[in-house]
mmCIF file of the C-alpha atoms, coordinates in Angstrom:
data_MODEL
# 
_entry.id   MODEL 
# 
loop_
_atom_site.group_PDB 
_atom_site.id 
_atom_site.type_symbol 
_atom_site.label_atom_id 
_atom_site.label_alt_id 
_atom_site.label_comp_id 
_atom_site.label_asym_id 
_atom_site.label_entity_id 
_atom_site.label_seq_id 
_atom_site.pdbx_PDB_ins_code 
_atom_site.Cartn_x 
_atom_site.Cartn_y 
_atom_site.Cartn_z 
_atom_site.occupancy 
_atom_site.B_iso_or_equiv 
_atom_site.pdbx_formal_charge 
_atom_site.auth_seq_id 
_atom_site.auth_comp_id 
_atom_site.auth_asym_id 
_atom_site.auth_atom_id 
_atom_site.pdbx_PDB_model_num 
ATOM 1  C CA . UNK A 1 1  ? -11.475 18.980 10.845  1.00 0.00 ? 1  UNK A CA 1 
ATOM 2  C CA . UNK A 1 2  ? -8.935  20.120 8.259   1.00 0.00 ? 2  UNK A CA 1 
ATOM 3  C CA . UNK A 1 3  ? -9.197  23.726 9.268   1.00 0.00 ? 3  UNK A CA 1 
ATOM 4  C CA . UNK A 1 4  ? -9.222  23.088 12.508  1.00 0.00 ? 4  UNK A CA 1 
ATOM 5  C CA . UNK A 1 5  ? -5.324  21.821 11.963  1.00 0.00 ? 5  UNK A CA 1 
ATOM 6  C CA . UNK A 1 6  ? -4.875  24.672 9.784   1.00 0.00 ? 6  UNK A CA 1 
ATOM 7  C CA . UNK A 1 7  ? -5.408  26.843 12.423  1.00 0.00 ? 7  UNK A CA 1 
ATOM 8  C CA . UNK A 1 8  ? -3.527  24.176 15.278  1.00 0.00 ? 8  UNK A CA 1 
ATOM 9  C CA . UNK A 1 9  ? -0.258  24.821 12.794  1.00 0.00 ? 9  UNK A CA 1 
ATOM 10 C CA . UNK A 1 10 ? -0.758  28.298 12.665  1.00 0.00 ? 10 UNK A CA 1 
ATOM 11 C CA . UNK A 1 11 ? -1.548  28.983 16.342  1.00 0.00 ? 11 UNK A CA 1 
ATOM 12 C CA . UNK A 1 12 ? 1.383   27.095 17.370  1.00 0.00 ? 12 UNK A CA 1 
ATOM 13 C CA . UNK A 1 13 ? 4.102   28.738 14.562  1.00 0.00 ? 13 UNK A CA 1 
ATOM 14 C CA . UNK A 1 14 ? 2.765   32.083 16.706  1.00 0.00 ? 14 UNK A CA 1 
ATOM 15 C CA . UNK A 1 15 ? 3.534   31.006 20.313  1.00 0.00 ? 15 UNK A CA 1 
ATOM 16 C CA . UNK A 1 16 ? 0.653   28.750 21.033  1.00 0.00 ? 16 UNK A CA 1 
ATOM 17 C CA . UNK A 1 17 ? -2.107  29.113 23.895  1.00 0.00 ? 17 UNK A CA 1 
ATOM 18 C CA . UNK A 1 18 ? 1.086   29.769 26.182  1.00 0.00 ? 18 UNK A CA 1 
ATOM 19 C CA . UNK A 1 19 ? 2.215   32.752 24.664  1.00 0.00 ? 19 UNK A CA 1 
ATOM 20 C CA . UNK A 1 20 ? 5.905   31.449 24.208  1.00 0.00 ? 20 UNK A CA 1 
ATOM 21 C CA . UNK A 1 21 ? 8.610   33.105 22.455  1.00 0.00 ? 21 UNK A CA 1 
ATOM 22 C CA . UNK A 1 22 ? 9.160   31.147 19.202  1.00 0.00 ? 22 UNK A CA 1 
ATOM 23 C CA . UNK A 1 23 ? 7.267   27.923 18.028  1.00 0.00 ? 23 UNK A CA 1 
ATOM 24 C CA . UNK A 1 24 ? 4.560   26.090 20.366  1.00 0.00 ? 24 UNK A CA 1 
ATOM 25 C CA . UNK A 1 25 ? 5.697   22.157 19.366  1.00 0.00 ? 25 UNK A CA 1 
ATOM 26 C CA . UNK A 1 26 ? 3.064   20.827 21.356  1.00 0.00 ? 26 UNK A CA 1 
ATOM 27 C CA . UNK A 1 27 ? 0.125   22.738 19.719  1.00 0.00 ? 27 UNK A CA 1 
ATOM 28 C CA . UNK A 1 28 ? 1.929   22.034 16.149  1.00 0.00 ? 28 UNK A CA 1 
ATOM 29 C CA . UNK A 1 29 ? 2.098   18.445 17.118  1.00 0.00 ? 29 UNK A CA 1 
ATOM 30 C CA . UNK A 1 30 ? -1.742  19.030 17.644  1.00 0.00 ? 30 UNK A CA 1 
ATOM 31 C CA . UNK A 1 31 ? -2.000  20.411 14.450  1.00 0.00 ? 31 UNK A CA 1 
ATOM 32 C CA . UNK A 1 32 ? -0.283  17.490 11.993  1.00 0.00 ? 32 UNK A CA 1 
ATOM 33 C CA . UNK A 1 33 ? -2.268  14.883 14.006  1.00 0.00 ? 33 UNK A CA 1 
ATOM 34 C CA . UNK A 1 34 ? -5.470  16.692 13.139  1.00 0.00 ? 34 UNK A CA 1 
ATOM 35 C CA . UNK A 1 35 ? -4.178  17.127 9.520   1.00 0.00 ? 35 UNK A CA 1 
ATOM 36 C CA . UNK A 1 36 ? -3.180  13.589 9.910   1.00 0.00 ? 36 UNK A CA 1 
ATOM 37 C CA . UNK A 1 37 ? -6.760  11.951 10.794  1.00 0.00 ? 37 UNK A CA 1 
ATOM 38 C CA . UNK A 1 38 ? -8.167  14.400 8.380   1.00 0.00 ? 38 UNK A CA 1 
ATOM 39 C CA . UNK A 1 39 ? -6.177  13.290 5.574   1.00 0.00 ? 39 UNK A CA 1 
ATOM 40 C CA . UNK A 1 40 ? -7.042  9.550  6.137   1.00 0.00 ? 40 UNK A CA 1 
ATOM 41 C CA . UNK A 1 41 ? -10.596 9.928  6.531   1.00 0.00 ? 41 UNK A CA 1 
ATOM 42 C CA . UNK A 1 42 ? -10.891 12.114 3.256   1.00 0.00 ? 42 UNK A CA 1 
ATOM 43 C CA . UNK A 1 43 ? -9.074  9.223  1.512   1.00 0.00 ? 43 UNK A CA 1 
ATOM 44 C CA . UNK A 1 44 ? -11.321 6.596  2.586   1.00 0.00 ? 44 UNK A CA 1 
ATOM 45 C CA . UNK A 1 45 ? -14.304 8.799  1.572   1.00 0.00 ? 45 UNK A CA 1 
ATOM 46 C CA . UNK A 1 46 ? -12.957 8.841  -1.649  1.00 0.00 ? 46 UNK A CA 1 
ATOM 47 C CA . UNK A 1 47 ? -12.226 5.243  -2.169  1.00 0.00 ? 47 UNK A CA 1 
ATOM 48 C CA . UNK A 1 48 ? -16.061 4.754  -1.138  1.00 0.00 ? 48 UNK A CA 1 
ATOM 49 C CA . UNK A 1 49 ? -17.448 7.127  -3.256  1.00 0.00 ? 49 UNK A CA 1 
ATOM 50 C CA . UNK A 1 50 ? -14.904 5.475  -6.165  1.00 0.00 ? 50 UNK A CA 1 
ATOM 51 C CA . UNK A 1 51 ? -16.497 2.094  -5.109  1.00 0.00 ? 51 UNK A CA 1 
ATOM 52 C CA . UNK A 1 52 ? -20.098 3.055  -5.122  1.00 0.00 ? 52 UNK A CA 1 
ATOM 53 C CA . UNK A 1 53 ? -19.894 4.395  -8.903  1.00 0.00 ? 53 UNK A CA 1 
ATOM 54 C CA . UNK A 1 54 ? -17.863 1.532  -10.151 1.00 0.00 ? 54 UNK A CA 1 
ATOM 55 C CA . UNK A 1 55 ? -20.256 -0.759 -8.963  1.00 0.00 ? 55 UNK A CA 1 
ATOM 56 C CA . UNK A 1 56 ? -23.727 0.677  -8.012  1.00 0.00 ? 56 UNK A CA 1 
ATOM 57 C CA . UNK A 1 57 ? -25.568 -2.412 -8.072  1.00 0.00 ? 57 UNK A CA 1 
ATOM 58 C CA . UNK A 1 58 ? -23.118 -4.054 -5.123  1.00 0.00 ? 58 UNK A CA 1 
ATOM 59 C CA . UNK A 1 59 ? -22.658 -6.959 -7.659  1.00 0.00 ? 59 UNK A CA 1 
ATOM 60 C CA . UNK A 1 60 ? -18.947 -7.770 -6.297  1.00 0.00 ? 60 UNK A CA 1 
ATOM 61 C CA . UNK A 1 61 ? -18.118 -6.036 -3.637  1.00 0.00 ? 61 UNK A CA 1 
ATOM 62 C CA . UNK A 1 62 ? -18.851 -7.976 -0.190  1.00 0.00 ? 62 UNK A CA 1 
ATOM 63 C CA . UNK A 1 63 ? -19.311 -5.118 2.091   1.00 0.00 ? 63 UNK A CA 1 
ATOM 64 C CA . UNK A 1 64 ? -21.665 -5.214 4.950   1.00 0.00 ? 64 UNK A CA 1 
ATOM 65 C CA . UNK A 1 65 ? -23.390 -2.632 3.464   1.00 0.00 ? 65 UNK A CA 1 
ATOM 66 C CA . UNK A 1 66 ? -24.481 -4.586 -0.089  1.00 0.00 ? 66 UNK A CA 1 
ATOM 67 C CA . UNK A 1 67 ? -25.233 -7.081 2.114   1.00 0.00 ? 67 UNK A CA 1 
ATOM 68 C CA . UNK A 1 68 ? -28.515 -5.325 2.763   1.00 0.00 ? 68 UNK A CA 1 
ATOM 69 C CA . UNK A 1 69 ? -31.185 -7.108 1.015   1.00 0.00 ? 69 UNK A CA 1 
ATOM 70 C CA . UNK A 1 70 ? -33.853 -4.507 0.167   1.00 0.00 ? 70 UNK A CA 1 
ATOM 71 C CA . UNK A 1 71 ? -37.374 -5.837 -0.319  1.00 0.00 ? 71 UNK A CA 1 
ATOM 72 C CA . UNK A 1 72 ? -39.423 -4.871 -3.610  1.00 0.00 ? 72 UNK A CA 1 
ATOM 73 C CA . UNK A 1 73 ? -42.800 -4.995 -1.727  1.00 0.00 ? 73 UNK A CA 1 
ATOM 74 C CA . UNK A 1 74 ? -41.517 -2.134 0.941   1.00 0.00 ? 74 UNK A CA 1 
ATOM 75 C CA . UNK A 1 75 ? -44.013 0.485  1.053   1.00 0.00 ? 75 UNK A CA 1 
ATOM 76 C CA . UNK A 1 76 ? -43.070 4.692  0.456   1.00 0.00 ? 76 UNK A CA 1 
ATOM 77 C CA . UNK A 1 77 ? -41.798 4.717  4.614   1.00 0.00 ? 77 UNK A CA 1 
ATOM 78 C CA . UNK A 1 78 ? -43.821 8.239  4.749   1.00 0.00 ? 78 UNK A CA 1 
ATOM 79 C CA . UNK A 1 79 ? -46.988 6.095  3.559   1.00 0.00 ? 79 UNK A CA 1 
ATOM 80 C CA . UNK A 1 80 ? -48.290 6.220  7.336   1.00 0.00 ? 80 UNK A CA 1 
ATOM 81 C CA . UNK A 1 81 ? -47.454 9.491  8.359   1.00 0.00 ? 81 UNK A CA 1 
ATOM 82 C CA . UNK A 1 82 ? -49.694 10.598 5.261   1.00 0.00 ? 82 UNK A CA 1 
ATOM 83 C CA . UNK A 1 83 ? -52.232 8.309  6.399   1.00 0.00 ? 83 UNK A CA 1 
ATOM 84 C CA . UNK A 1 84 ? -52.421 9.780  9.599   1.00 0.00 ? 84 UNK A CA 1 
ATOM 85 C CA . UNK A 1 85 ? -52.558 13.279 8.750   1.00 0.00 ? 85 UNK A CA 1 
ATOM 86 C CA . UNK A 1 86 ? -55.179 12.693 6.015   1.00 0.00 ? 86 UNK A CA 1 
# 
């Protein structure tokens, strides 16, 4: 998505898809929003990622993910494809 603004901001510094003398604001606009939404979702990546290796085992974080219990007895899930092509 980031270069995808990149090349918005660029585009629009060189006229834009109308081919205007000077700056295209509109396709710039276009550009920082995408650079915008970009920038937030990398930081929220990050601060999952961060979580995740501070606390692996979900001991306190209340997430809906760690809420997933995972059962001990659950068998390999390709177990019955490899049954079936045996």
């Amino acid at each position: 998505m980031w270069i995808s603004a990149i090349i918005s901001l660029i585009y629009g510094f060189s006229g834009g898809p109308a081919e205007i003398e000077g700056i295209s604001w509109a396709t710039v606009l276009l550009g920082s929003t995408l650079w915008l939404i970009s920038s937030v979702w990398a930081m929220t990546v990050i601060r999952g990622v961060d979580a995740d290796k501070a606390d692996p085992k979900c001991t306190k974080r209340q997430s809906p993910v760690c809420r997933i219990a995972k059962d001990d007895d659950d068998d390999d899930p390709m177990s019955e494809i490899k049954n079936l092509t045996q």
